[in-house]
C-alpha positions in Angstrom: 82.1 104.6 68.7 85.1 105.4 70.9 87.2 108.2 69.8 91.1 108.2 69.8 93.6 110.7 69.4 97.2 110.2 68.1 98.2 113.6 69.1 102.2 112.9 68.2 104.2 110.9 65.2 103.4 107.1 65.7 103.6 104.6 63.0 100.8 104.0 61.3 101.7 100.6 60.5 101.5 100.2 63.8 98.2 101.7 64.6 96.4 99.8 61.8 94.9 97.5 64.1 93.4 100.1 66.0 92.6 102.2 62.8 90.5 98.5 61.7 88.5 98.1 64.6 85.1 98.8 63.7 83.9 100.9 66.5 87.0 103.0 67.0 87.5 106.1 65.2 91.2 107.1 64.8 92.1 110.9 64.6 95.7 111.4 63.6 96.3 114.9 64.1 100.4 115.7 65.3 101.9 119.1 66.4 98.6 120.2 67.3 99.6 123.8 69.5 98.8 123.0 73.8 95.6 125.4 73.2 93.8 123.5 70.7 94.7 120.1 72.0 93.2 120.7 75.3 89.7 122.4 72.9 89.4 119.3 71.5 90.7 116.5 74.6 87.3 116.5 75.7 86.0 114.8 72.8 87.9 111.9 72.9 88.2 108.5 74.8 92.1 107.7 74.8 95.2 109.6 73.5 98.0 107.9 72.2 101.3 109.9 72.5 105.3 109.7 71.9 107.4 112.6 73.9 106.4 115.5 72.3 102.5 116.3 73.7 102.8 117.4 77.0 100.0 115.4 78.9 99.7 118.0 81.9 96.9 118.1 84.4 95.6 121.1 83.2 94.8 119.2 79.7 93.3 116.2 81.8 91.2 118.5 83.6 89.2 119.5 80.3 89.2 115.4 79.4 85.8 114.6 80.8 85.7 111.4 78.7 88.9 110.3 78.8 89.6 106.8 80.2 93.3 105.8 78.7 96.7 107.7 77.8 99.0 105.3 75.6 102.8 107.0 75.4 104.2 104.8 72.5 107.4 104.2 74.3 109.0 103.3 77.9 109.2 106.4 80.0 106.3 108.6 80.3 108.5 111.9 81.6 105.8 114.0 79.9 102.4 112.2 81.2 101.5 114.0 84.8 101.0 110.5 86.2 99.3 111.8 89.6 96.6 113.7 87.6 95.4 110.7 85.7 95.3 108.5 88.2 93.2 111.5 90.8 90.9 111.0 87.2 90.4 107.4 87.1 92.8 107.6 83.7 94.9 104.9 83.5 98.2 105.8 81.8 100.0 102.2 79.6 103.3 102.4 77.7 105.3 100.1 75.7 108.5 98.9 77.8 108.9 95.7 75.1 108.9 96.9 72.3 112.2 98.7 71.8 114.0 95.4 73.9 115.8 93.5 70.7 116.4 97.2 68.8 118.4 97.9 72.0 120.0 94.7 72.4 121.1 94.7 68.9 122.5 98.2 68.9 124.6 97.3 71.6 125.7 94.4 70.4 126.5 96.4 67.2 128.4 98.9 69.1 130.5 96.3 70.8 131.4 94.4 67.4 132.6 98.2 66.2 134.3 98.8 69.4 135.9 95.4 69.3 137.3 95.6 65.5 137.7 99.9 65.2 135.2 99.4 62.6 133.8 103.3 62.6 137.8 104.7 62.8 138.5 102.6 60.0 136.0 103.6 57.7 136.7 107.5 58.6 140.6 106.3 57.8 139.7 105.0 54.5 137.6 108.0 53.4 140.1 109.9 54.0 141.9 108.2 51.2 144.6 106.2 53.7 145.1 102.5 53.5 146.1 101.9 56.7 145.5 98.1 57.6 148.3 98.2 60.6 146.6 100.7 63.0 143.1 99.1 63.6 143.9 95.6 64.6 141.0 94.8 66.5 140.3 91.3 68.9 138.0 88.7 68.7 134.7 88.1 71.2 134.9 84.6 71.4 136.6 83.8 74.5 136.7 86.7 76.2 134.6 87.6 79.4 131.5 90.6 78.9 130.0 92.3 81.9 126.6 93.2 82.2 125.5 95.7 85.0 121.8 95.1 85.2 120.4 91.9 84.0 116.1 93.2 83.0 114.7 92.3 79.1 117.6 94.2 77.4 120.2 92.8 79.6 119.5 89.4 79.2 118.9 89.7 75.5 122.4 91.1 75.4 124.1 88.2 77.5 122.2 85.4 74.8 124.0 87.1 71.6 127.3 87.1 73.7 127.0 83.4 74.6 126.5 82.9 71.0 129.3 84.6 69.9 131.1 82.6 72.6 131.7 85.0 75.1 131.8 84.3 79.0 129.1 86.5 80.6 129.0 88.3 84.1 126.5 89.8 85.3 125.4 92.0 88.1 121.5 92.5 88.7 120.3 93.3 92.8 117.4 90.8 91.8 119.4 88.5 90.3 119.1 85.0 91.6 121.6 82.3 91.5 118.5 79.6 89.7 118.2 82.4 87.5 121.5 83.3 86.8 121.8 79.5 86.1 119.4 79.0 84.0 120.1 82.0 82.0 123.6 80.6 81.4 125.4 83.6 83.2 128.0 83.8 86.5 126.1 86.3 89.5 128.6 88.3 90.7 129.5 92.0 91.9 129.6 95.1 90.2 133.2 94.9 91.4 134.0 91.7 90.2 132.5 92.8 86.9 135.3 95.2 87.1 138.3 93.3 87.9 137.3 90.4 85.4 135.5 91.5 82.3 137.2 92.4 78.9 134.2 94.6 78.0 131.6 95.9 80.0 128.1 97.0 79.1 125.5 98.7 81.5 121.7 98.1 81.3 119.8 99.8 84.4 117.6 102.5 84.7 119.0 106.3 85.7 118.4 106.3 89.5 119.8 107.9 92.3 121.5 104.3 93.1 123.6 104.2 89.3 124.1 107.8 89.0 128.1 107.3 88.1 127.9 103.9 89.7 131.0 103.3 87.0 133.2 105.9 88.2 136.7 106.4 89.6 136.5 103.4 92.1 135.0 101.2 89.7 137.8 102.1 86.7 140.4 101.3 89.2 140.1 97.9 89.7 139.7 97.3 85.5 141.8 95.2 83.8 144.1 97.4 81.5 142.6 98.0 77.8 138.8 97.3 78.7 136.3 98.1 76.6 133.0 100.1 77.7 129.4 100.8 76.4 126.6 102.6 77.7 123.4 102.2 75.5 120.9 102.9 78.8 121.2 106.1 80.3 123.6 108.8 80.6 124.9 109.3 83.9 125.4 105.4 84.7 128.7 105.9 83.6 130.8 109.3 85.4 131.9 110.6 81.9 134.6 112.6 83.9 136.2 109.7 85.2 135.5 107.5 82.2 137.8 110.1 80.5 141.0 110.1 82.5 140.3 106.3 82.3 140.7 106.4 78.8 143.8 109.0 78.8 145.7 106.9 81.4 144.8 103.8 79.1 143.0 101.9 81.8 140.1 102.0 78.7 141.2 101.0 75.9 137.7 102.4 74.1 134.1 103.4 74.5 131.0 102.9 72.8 128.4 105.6 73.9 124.5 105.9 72.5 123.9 108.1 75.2 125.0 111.1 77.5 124.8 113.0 80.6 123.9 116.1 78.3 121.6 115.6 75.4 122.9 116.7 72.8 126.1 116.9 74.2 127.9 120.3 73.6 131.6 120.2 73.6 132.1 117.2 75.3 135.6 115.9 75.1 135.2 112.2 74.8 133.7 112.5 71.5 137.2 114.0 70.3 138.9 110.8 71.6 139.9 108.6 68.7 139.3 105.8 71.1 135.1 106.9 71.3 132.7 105.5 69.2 129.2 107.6 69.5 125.9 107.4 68.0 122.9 110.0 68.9 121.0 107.9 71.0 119.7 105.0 68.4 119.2 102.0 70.5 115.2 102.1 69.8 115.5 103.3 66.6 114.8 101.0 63.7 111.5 100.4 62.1 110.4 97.3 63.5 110.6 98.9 67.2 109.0 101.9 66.1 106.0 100.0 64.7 106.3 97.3 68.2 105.6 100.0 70.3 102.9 101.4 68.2 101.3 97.7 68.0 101.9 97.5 72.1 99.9 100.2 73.3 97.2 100.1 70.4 96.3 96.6 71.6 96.9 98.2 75.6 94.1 100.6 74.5 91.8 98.6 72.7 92.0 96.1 75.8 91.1 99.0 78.0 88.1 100.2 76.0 86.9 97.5 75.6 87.0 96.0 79.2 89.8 93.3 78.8 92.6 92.6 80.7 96.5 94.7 80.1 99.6 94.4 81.3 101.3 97.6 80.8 99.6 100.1 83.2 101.9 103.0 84.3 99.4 104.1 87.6 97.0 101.5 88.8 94.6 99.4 87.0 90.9 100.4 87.6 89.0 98.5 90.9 85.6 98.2 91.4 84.7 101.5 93.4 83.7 99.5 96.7 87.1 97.8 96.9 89.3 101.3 95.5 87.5 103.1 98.5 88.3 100.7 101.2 92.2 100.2 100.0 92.7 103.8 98.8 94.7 104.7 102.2 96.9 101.6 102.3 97.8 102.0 98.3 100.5 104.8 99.1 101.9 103.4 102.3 102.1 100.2 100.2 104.5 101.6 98.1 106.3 103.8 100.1 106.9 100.7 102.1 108.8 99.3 99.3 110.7 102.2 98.4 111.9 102.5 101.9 112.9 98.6 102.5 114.5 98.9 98.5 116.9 101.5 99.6 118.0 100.2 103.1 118.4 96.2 102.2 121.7 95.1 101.2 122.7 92.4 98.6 120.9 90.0 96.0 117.4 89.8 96.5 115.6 86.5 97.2 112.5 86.5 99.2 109.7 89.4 100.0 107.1 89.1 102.7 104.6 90.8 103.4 102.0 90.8 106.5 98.9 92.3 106.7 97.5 92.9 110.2 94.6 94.6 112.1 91.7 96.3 110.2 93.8 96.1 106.6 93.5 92.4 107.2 90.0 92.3 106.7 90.2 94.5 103.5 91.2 93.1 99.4 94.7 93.6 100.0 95.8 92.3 96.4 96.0 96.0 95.0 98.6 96.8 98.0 100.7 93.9 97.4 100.8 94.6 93.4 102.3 98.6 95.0 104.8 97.1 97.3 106.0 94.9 95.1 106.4 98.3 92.4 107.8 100.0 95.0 110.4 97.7 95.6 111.6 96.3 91.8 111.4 99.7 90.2 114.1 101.6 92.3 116.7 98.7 90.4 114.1 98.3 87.1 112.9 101.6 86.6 109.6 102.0 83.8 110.2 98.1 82.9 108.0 98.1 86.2 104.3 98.6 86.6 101.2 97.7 89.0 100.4 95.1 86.4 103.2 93.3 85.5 105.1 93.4 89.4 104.1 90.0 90.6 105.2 88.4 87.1 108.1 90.3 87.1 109.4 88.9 90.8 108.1 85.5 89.5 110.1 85.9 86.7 113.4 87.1 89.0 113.1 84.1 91.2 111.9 86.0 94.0 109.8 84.1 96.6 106.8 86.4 97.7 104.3 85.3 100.3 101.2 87.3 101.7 100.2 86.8 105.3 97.4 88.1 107.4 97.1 88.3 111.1 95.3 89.6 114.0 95.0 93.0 115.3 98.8 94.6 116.8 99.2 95.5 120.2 99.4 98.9 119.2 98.0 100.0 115.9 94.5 98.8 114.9 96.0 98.3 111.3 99.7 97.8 110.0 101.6 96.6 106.8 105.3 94.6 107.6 107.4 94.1 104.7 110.5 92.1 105.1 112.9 91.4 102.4 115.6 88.6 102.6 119.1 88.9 100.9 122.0 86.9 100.4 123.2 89.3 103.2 120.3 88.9 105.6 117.0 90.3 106.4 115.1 93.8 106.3 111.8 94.8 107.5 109.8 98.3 107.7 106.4 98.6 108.8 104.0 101.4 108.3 100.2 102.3 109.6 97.4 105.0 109.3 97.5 107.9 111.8 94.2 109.7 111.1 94.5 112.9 110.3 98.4 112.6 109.6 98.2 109.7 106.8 100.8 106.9 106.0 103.8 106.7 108.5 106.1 104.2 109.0 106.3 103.0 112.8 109.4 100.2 112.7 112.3 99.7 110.6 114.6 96.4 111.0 112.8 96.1 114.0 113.1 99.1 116.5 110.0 101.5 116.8 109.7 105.0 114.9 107.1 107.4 113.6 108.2 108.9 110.5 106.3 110.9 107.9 107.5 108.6 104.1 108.3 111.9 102.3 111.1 113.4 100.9 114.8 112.6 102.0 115.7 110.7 104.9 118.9 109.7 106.4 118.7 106.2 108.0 122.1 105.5 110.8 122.4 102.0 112.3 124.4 102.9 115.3 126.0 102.3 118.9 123.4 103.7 121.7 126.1 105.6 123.0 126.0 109.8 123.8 127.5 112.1 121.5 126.4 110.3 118.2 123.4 112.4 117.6 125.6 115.6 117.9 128.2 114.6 115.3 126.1 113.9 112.6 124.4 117.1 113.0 127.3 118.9 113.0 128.4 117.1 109.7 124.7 117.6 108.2 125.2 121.5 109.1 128.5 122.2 107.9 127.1 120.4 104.5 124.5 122.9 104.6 121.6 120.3 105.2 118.7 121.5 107.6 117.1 118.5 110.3 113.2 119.1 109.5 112.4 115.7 111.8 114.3 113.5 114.0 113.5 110.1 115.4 115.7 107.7 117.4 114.5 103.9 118.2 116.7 101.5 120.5 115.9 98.5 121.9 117.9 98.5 125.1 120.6 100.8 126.7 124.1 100.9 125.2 122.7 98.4 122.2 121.9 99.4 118.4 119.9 101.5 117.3 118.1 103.6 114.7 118.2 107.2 113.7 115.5 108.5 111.2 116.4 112.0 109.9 114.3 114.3 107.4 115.8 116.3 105.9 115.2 119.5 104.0 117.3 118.5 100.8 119.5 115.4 99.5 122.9 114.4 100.9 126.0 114.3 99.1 128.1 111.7 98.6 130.9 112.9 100.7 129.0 113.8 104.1 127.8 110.5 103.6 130.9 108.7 103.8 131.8 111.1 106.4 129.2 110.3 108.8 129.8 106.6 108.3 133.5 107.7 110.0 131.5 108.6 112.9 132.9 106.2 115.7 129.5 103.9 116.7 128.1 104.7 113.3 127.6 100.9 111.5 125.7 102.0 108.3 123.9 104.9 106.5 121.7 105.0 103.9 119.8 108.3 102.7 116.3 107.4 101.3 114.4 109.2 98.5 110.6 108.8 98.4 
């Protein structure tokens, strides 16, 4: 019998196939205080969560039979991912479940927003008849933007169509085949901006869309656009989304969610042009029970020794091939959260080439974490190890595998090269022993960097005086230089500056060290 604990409130509608199968015993036991949960973890052979139980590494460490967490739900915030994975534990949520309840909310949200159906109603219980001050407009015929085109996205863009709308969307990974077959126009966040009657944003919370709809963006809106955020707060810069509204550049917003949860005296909820609701978009019955049914049947599979799809940290290997990829897994992905963050424009092709000793090895398990690596800096949780290669299928994104000989210089190395509809960009890494993953070239010229932390990448002019400058800028922003590494391929040409540094940089040294004469571009990297 395998034993399962549902440590936090999960539908038990939900669960019943798990609670039927006849060698799985079911112990629902919610609230249960961090002491006595991590008494009885040992005991058990999964644990099925929401957000409440805190799955920390000191709970896993008592967990001497545990082979699957389940979070019924997307992100898994409260799961130390790292710890289960050093166990062999494979963490699975739920990212399809809540996809239609979200949809739908925000469709619901942008009929109310249309029509001033909640200001209305507050109008009438207030005793007024007042028919003159809610004209609304109708959908059909006018233009929706959608600013991140994953599950929800495009379930979003099909009720618009319906309704008659024109949609435009923005999505990195966004094809044009795709965007034609879905029925939509591919176009800019900006264009969004300049053409769209309402706009409606559906991308994860990364350091990328932090307040990618801020002042700039409101700018170039038409006059009297409507906005909804029913992803994340923070997408949308709730400051500037404010003086948009006063100045009556937005002519009203629909919010489910906000920078601060629960907000506390925020000011757009006292506009009469705001409609709020308290974070909603997965909450209706049937989603609550989807995600329930999702990762039951996740961990029944795994138990049971069938294939999933929704593994947070990667799926279990055979212990002869984990030990001889181990070392490549995390330069895999850090090679595709690097090339993520420095490649410009839409996403169309990934290559990847494995050379040297790596060559030789099952490199399948690297590919599935470069391809991660690279889709979840735009797609966030909707990404896993699993589900990477069907999601780029999926995108229209061509990715081919290579192998070749040993390199002139490295007995093993991993190049990834993505292509854009605004060109090409490569980073390649190896395995210094005794010093780990490092990556050795980016676009091209030759590095040695340590893929940790912050860096600040500079495409630049070989040309003296460069290096100085952006110090100087980097100091008076109170940013300490840890590492430095220069690459050029000839005097007086382009070249490359890799700088660690000690924290992240702020938007406006940023744009200040792209003023640097010789400076051509500047990206800071997370990883």
């Amino acid at each position: 019998m395998f034993k399962i604990l549902v440590s936090d409130a999960i539908s038990e509608e939900g669960l019943k196939k798990l609670m039927d199968a006849p060698d799985v015993q079911v112990d629902i036991r919610p609230g249960l205080p961090p002491e006595e949960l991590k008494a009885l973890i040992g005991e058990y052979d999964a644990l099925l969560v929401r957000s409440q139980t805190k799955v920390t590494a000191d709970l896993l460490a008592g967990a001497r039979n545990l082979k699957a967490v389940g979070r019924a739900g997307v992100g898994v915030d409260n799961i130390d991912i790292e710890a289960a994975t050093r166990r062999g534990i494979i963490v699975v949520n739920a990212p399809d479940g809540n996809t239609i309840s979200t949809a739908e909310h925000t469709f619901a949200m942008l009929m109310a927003l249309a029509r001033n159906i909640p200001q209305a109603y507050a109008s009438i219980q207030s005793g007024k008849w007042d028919r003159k001050s809610f004209v609304g407009v109708e959908l059909r015929g006018k233009t929706l933007g959608i600013v991140g085109l994953g599950r929800i996205g495009t379930e979003v863009a099909k009720r618009a169509m319906a309704f008659g709308m024109t949609v435009l969307a923005y999505d990195p990974f966004l094809t044009r085949e795709r965007a034609d077959q879905l029925g939509v126009e591919s176009v800019s966040v900006d264009d969004i901006c300049r053409r769209a009657d309402f706009i409606t944003v559906h991308t994860p919370l990364t350091k990328e869309t932090r307040h990618m709809i801020s002042g700039p963006q409101f700018a170039l809106m038409k006059k009297g656009v409507r906005i909804l955020n029913c992803a994340r707060g923070g997408i949308i810069d709730e400051k500037a989304l404010l003086a948009a509204l006063e100045d009556g550049t937005v002519g009203g917003a629909a919010l489910d969610v906000f920078e601060e949860e629960p907000p506390k005296n925020n000011p757009l909820l006292a506009s009469n042009r705001v409609i709020a609701t308290p974070h909603l978009g997965a909450s209706t019955v049937e989603a609550q029970i989807n995600v329930a049914i999702d990762v039951g049947e996740e961990i029944l599979n795994i138990l049971h020794d069938r294939p999933f799809k929704n593994a947070v940290n990667l799926p279990s290997l055979p212990a002869e091939v984990m030990r001889a990829v181990q070392p490549y897994l995390t330069l895999g992905e850090k090679l595709g959260q690097l090339i993520s963050q420095i490649a410009v424009g839409r996403l169309s092709a990934i290559e990847v080439t494995y050379g040297g000793a790596v060559a030789e090895r099952e490199v399948a398990p690297v590919s599935r974490t470069i391809l991660k690596g690279i889709l979840s800096y735009h797609h966030g949780d909707e990404v896993n190890y699993v589900n990477a290669p069907f999601i780029a299928e999926t995108l229209g994104i061509k990715v081919t595998e290579t192998k070749t000989g040993r390199h002139k210089v490295f007995n093993d190395w991993i190049s990834v090269q993505l292509t854009t509809d605004e060109g090409t960009h490569s980073a390649a890494g190896t395995l210094f022993n005794g010093l780990g993953p490092r990556i050795v070239q980016i676009d091209g010229y030759s590095v040695d960097v340590a893929p940790q932390g912050t860096l600040l990448i500079t495409r630049h002019i070989d040309q003296p005086g460069i290096i100085g400058q952006v110090g100087s800028l980097l100091g008076a922003a109170g940013v300490n230089i840890a590492a430095m590494q220069v690459g050029r391929k000839e005097l007086g040409g382009q070249a490359v500056m890799v700088l660690a540094v000690d924290k992240p940089v702020d938007a406006e040294t940023l744009a200040n060290i792209g003023q640097v004469p010789g400076i051509l571009a500047v990206r800071d990297v997370s990883l």
